[in-house]
C-alpha positions as YAML, in Angstrom:
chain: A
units: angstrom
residues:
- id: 1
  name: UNK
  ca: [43.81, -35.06, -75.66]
- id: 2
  name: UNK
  ca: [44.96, -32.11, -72.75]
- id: 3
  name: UNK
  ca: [42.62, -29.02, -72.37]
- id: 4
  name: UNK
  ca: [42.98, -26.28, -70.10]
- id: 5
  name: UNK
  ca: [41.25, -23.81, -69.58]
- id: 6
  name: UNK
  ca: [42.58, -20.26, -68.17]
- id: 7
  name: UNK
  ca: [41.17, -16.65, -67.43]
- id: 8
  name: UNK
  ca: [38.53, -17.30, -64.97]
- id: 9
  name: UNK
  ca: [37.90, -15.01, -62.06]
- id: 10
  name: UNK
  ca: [36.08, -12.26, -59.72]
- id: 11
  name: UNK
  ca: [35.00, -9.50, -61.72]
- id: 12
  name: UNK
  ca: [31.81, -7.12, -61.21]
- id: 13
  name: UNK
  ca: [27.85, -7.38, -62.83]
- id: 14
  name: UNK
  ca: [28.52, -5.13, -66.18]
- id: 15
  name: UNK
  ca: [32.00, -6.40, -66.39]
- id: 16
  name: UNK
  ca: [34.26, -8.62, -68.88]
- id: 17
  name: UNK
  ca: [36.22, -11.60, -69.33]
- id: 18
  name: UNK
  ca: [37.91, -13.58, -71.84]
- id: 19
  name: UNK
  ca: [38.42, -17.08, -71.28]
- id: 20
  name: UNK
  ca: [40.83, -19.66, -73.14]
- id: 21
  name: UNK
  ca: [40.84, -23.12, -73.53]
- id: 22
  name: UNK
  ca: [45.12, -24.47, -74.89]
- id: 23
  name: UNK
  ca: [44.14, -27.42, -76.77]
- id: 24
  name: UNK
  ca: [46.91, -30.11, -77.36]
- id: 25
  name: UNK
  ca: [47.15, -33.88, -78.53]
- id: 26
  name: UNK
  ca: [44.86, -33.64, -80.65]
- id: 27
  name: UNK
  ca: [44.58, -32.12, -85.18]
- id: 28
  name: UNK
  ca: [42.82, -28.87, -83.20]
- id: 29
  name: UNK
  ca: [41.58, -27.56, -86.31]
- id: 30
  name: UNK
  ca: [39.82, -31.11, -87.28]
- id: 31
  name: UNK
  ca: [37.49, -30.74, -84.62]
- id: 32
  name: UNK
  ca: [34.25, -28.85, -82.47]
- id: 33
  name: UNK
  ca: [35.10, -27.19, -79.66]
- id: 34
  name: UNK
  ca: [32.46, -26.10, -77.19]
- id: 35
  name: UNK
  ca: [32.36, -23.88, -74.10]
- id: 36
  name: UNK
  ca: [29.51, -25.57, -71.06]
- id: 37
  name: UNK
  ca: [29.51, -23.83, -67.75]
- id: 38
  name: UNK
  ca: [28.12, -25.80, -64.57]
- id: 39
  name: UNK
  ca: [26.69, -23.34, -61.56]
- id: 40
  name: UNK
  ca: [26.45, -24.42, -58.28]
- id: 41
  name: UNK
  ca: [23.49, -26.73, -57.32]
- id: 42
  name: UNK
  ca: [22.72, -26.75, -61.28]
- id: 43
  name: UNK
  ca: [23.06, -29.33, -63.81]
- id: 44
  name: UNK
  ca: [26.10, -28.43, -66.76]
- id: 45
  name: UNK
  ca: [24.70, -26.57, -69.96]
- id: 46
  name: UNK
  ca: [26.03, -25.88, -73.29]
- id: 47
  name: UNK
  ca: [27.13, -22.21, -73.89]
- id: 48
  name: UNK
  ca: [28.44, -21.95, -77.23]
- id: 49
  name: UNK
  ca: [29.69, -23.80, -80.15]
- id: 50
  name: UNK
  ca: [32.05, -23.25, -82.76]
- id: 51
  name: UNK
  ca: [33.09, -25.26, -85.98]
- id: 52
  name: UNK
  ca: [36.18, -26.47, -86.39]
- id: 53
  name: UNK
  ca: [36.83, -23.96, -89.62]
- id: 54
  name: UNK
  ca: [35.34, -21.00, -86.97]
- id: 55
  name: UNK
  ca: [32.43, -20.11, -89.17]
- id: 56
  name: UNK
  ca: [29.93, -21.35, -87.81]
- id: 57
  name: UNK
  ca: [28.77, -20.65, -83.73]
- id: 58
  name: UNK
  ca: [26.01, -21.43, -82.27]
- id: 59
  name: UNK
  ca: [25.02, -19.76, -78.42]
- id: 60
  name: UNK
  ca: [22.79, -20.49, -75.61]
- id: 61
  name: UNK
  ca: [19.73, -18.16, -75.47]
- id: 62
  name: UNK
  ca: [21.01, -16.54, -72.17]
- id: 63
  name: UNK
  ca: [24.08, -15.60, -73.40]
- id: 64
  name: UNK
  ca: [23.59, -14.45, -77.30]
- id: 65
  name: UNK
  ca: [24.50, -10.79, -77.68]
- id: 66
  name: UNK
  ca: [26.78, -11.19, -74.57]
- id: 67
  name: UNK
  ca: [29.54, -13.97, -75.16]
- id: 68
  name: UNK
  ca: [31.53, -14.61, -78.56]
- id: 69
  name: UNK
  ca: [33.25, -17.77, -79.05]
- id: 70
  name: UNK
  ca: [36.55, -17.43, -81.28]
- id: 71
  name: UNK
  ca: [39.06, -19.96, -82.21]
- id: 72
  name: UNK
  ca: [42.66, -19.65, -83.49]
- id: 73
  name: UNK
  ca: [43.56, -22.90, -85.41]
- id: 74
  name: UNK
  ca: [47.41, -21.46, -85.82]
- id: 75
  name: UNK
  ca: [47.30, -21.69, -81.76]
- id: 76
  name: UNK
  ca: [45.69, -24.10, -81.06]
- id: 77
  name: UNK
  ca: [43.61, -22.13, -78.59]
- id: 78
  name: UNK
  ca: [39.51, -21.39, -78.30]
- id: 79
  name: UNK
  ca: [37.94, -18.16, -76.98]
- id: 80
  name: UNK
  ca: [35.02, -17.29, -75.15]
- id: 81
  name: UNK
  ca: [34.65, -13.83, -74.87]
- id: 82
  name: UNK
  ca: [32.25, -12.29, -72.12]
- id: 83
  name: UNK
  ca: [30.81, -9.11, -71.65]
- id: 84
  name: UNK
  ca: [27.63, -7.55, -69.81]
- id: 85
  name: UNK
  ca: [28.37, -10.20, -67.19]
- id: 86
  name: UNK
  ca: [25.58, -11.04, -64.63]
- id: 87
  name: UNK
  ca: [25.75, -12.77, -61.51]
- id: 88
  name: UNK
  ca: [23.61, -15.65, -62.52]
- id: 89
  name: UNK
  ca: [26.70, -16.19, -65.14]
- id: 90
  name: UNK
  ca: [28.77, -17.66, -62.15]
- id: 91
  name: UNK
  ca: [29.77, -20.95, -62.78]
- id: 92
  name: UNK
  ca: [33.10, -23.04, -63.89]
- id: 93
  name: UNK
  ca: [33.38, -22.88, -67.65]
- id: 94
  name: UNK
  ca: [34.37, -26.27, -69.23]
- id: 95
  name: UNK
  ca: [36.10, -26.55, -72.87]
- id: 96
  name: UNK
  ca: [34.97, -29.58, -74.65]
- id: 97
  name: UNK
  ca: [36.40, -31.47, -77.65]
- id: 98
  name: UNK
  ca: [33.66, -33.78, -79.35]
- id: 99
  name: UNK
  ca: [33.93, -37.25, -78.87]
- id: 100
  name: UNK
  ca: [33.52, -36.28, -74.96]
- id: 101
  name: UNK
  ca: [36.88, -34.73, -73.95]
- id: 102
  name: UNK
  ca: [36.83, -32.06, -71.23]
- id: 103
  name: UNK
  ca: [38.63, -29.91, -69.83]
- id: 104
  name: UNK
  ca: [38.80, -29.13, -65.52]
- id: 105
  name: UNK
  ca: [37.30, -25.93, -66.00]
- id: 106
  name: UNK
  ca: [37.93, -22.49, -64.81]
- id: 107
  name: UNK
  ca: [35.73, -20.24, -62.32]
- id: 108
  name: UNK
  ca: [33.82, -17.15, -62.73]
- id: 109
  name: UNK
  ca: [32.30, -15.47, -60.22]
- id: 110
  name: UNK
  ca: [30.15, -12.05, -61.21]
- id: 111
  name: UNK
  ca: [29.60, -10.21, -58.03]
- id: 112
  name: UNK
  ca: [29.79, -6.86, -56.22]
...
């Protein structure tokens, strides 16, 4: 199982990002994927989930209406899409397969 995750960065409060977590070793569309981010000083937290089909998703309350998780079985690949990004969003984002496989993470930092 290999995940890495990709399109972290610097970006403003108000602003977007789109991260993506490459999946490989694994039957990607068999599985949950899941999106945790772990701030600074803070204990990691689930963001979002998404079914392995992509119809279901479930979010954190401090990110609905803000972040979308996608997936695209054909690619192998899962989204989280960010918008209306605040600075208390500033963490590394984690992909995670179930069964307890994780990615390294990628870092966002909101700030001015």
């Amino acid at each position: 199982v290999h995940l890495v995750e990709s399109g972290g960065g610097l970006v403003q409060p108000g602003g977007s990002l789109r991260l993506s977590c490459a999946a490989s070793g694994f039957t990607f569309s068999a599985y949950v994927m899941s999106w945790y981010r772990q701030a600074p000083g803070k204990e990691r937290e689930l963001v979002a989930v998404i079914s392995s089909a992509g119809g279901t998703t479930n979010y954190a309350e401090s990110v609905k209406g803000r972040f979308t998780i996608s997936r695209d079985n054909a690619k192998n690949t899962v989204y989280l899409q960010m918008h209306s990004l605040k600075p208390e969003d500033t963490a590394v984002y984690y992909c995670k397969r179930s069964g307890d496989y994780w990615g390294k993470g990628t870092l966002v930092t909101v700030s001015s």
